[in-house]
N, C-alpha and C positions, 0 to 999 in steps of 0.2 A: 328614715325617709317616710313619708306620709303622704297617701293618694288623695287628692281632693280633687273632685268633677271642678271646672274651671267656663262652665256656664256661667256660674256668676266669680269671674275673678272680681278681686275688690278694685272697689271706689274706695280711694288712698283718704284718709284725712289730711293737712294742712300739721305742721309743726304747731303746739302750742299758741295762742296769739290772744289777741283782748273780743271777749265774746260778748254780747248781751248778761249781764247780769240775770239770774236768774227771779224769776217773779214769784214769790212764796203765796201773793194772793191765787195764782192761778189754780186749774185743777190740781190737786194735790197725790191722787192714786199709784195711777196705773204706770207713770214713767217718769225720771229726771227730764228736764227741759232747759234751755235757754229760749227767752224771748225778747221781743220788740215791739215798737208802737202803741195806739192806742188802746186802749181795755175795750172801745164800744166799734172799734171797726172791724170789718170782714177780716173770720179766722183761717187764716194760713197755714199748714200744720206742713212741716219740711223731713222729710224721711230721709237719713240717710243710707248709704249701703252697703254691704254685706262686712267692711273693714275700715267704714266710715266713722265718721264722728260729729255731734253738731256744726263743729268746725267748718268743718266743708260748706257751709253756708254763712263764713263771715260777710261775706259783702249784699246777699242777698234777705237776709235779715233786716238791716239798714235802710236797702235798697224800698223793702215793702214797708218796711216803717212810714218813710220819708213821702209813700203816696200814701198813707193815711189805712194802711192794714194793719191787723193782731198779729203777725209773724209770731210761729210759735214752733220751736224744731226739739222737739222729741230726742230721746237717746235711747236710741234701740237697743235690747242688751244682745245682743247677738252671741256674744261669749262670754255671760255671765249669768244666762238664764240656766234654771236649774237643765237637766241633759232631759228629762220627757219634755219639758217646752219649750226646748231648742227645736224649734223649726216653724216654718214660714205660718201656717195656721195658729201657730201660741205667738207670734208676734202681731199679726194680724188684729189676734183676739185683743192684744194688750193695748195697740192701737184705739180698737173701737173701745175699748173701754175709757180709753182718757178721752175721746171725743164724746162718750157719755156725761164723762165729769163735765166735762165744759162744756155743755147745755146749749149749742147753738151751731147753727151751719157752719158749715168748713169748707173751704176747698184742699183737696189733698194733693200733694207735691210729692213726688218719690224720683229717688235715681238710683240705677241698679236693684239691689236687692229690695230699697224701700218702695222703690214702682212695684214691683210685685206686690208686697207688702198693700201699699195703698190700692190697686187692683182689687183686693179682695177684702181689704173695711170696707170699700165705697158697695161693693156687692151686698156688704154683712147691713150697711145701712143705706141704702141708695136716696131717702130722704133727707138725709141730713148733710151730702154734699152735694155741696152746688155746681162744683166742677172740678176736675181732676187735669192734672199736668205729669205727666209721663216722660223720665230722661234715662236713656240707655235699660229702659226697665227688660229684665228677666221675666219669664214664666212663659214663653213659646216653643213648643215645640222643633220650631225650626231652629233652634240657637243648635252649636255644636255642643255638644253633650261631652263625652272623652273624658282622658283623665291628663292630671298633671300630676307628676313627684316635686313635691317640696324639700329640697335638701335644705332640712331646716335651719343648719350653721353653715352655710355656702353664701357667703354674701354676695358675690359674683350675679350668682343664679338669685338672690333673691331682689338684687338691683337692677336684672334685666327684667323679673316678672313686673316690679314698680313700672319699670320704663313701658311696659308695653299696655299701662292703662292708657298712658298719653298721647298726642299723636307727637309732641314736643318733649323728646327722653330728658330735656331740662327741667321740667315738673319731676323729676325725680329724686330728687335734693337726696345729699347725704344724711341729711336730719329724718327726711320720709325713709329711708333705705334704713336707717336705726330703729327708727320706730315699728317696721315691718318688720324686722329681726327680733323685737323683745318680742312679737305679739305670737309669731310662728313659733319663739322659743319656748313659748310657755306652754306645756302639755294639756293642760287644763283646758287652756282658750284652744288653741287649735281642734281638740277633739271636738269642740263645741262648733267649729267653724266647718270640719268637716260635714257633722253631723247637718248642719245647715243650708250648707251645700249642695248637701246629699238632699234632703227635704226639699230646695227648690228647683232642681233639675229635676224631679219626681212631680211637679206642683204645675201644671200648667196650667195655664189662663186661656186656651181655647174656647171651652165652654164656658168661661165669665165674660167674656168682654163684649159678646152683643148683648150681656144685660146690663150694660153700666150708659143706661139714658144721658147722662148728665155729659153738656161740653166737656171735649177733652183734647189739650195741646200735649203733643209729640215734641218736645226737643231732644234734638240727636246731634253729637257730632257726624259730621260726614266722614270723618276718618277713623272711628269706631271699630275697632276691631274684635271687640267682645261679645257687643251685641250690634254687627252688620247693620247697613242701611237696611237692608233686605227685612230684619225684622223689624224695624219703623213703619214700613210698608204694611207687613201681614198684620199689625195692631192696628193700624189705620184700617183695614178693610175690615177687620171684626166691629171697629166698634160702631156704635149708629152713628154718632157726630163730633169727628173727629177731623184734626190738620195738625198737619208736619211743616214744623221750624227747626230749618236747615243748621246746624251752626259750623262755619268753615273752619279748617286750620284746628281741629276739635277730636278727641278720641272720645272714651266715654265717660267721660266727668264733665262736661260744659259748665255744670256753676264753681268748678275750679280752673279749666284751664282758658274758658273763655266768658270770666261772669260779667264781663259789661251785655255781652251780646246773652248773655242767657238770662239775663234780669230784663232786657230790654226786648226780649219775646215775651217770655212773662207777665210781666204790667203791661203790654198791649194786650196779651190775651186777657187779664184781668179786667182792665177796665171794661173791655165787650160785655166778659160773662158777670163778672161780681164786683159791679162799679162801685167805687166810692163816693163819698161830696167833692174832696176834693181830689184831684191826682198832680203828680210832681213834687 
């Protein structure tokens, strides 16, 4: 069995499926990616979280294509980063480093562990984003801290902890429930998930977020159990300029369990802050 802080349980990836090809002209450094859209419209950069995968933004990818964005999603190594830069400031770093490569404003998208994540690039570079979008993000102090045992070959217990990212236990698919079985079973990756864990229940974002100048949309499930409405709220009162989109019927993955309505806060918040020529 294996303790892991359960501040940031994961944001599940999606089973396998057809992703954006990868763009080999793009920044080339600091991280694998999949992308979308045009090469000369506003950069998107999509973070997933803590047990996520680009996946988790199949339709959102598309979705910022099709209004005329660079949609560009990152593959955090979360469990594959050597064990010193296993945690949230060596992801951070690896982050601003491909926003280096890519030589132009971004706005930064994170859910779960990548909100924190993006949190603390946009601090590392606060001129180079233009706006920040925050879902179910980790790094507050108010989140419940504690611990959870992982019985790492109990699929039972590992099907209920799936179910309870959702607010819908049917987002829990057998295939998701396998997939979180190989990732827990593997010694290697979990010590790295622990370790990461542990790094951002220790990381909090109190003192970053009234320096993050730059517009920033809040979307949150309302039935969130991970990261509470309650802490939607405390991130909305640190930051200078800030609003919260609500999404119903939603735990804490909204670009998987509810991505029409989380693409469709999204591009309205985008068009305000980092319009395009065209949108639709």
């Amino acid at each position: 069995m294996i303790r892991l802080p359960h501040a940031l349980a994961p944001v599940l990836l999606r089973p396998p499926s057809e992703t954006p090809v990868k763009n080999r002209a793009m920044p080339p450094a600091s991280l694998d990616f999949v992308a979308s859209g045009p090469p000369d419209g506003p950069a998107v950069l999509l973070l997933h979280g803590m047990l996520g995968e680009t996946d988790n933004w199949r339709t959102t990818l598309p979705a910022l294509a099709r209004a005329r964005y660079r949609a560009i999603a990152p593959r955090l190594p979360v469990y594959t980063a050597p064990l010193p830069d296993t945690n949230v400031a060596g992801l951070a770093q690896r982050v601003t480093a491909f926003m280096d490569d890519l030589a132009q404003p971004v706005v930064l998208v994170g859910n779960s562990l990548g909100g924190h994540v993006a949190a603390l690039a946009a601090q590392a570079r606060p001129h180079a984003v233009q706006a920040l979008v925050l879902s179910g993000a980790s790094g507050m102090g108010e989140m419940p801290l504690g611990t959870r045992v992982i019985r790492r070959h109990d699929r039972a217990f590992i099907a209920d902890r799936t179910a309870f990212t959702f607010h819908d236990p049917a987002h829990a698919t057998d295939t998701l429930v396998d997939q979180m079985m190989g990732i827990v079973g593997n010694r290697e990756q979990v010590t790295r998930l622990v370790r990461m864990a542990r790094s951002a229940s220790g990381t909090s974002l109190e003192g970053v977020l009234p320096n993050l100048p730059m517009p920033t949309l809040l979307v949150w499930g309302r039935e969130d159990r991970l990261t509470p409405p309650s802490v939607a709220r405390a991130f909305a009162h640190l930051l200078p300029d800030a609003r919260i989109a609500w999404i119903a019927s939603c735990g804490h993955a909204p670009m998987i369990e509810q991505p029409d309505a989380f693409n469709e806060a999204l591009l309205g918040f985008l068009a305000e802050a980092v319009p395009t020529r065209v949108h639709g």
